[in-house]
C-alpha positions as CSV (number, residue, x, y, z in Angstrom):
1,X,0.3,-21.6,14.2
2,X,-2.6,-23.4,13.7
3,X,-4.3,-23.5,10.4
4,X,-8.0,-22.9,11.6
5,X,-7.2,-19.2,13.4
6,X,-8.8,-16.5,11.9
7,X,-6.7,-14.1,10.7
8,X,-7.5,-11.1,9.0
9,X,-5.5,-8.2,7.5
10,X,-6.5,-4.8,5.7
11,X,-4.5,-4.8,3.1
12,X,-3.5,-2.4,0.0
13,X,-2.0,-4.7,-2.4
14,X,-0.3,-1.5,-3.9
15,X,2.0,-1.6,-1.1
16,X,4.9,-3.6,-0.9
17,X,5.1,-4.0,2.7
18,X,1.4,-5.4,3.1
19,X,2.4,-7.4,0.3
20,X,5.0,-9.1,2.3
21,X,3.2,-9.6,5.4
22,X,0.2,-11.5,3.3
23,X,2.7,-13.7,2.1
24,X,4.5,-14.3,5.7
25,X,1.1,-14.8,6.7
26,X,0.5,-17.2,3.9
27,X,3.8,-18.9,4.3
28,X,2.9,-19.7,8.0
29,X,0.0,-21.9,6.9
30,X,-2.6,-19.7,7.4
31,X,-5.6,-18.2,4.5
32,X,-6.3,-14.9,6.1
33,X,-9.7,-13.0,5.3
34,X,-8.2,-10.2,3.1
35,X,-9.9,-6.6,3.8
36,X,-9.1,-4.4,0.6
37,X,-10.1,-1.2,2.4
38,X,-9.3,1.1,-0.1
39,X,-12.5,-0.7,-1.7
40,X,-14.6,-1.3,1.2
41,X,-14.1,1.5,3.2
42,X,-14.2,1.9,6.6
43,X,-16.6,2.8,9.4
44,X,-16.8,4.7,12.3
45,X,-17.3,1.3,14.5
46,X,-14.7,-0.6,12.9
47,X,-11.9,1.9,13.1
48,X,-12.6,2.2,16.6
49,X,-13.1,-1.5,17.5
50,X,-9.4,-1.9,15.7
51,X,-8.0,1.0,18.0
52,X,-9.6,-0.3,21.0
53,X,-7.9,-3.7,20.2
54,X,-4.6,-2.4,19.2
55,X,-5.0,0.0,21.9
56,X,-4.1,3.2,20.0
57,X,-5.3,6.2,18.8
58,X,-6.3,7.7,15.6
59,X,-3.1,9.5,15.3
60,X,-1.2,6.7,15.2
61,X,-2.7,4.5,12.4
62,X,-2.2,8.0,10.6
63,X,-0.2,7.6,7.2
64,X,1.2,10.7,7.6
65,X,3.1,10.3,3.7
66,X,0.2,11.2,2.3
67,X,-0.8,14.8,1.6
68,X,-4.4,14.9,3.6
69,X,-2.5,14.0,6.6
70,X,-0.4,17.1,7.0
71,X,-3.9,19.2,7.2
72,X,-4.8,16.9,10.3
73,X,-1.9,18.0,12.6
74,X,-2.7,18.5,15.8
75,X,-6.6,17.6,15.2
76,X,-8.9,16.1,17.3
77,X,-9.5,12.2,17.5
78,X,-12.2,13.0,16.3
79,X,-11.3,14.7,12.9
80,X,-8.9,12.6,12.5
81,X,-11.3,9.2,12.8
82,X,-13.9,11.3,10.5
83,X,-11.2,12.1,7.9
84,X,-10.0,8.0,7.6
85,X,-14.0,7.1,6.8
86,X,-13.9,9.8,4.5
87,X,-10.4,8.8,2.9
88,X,-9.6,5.6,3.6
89,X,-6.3,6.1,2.6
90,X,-5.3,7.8,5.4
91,X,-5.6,4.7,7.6
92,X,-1.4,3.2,7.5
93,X,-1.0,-0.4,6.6
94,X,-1.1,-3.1,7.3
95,X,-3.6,-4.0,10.0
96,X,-3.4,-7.7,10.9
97,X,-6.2,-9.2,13.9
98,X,-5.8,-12.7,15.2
99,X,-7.0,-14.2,18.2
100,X,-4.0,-13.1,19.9
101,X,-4.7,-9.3,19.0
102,X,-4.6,-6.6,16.7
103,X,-1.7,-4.5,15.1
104,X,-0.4,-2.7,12.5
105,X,1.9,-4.6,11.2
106,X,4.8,-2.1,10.1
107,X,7.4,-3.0,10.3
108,X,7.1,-7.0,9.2
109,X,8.5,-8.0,12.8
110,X,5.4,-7.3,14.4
111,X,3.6,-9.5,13.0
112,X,5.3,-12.9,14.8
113,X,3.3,-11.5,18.0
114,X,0.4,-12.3,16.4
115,X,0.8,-15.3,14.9
């Protein structure tokens, strides 16, 4: 990979698995721009910009082990993209974007597509 591609990931460094994919990202040469979203946030725009790239929906960036998730069964896009602004933990991780894409990076594997 080459060492000047952007990479960024959205990262909870509570979790082991985006733990591991920062460091495979690391250990391929590369710095990525690290997104702690659980302290930034997210928007409307963004989520949707990362769905459009990853070509999915809401539903399945969903973490559905956490307990707001279950009350979101069966919702709308909609609600469901309103209730990951509101608690960003909702949103699963992590979400890696290079040049070559976007994905959510679970499990590890996926992320050699992007690299």
């Amino acid at each position: 990979m080459a060492k000047d591609q952007a990479v960024t990931i959205f990262h909870n460094p509570k979790c082991s698995t985006s733990r591991n994919v920062l460091a495979a990202i690391r250990a391929a040469g590369v710095e990525p721009t690290v997104v702690e979203y659980l302290k930034t946030g997210w928007t409307k725009p963004q989520l949707e910009g990362l769905l459009q790239a990853m070509k999915a929906k809401p539903a399945d960036i969903l973490r559905r082990k956490e307990p707001g998730a279950a009350r979101l069964a069966g919702a709308s896009d909609s609600a469901v993209l309103a209730a990951m602004v509101a608690d960003p933990i909702l949103v699963e991780r992590p979400i890696v974007v290079t040049k070559k894409g976007a994905a959510l990076v679970r499990p590890i594997d996926k992320l050699q597509a992007l690299l």
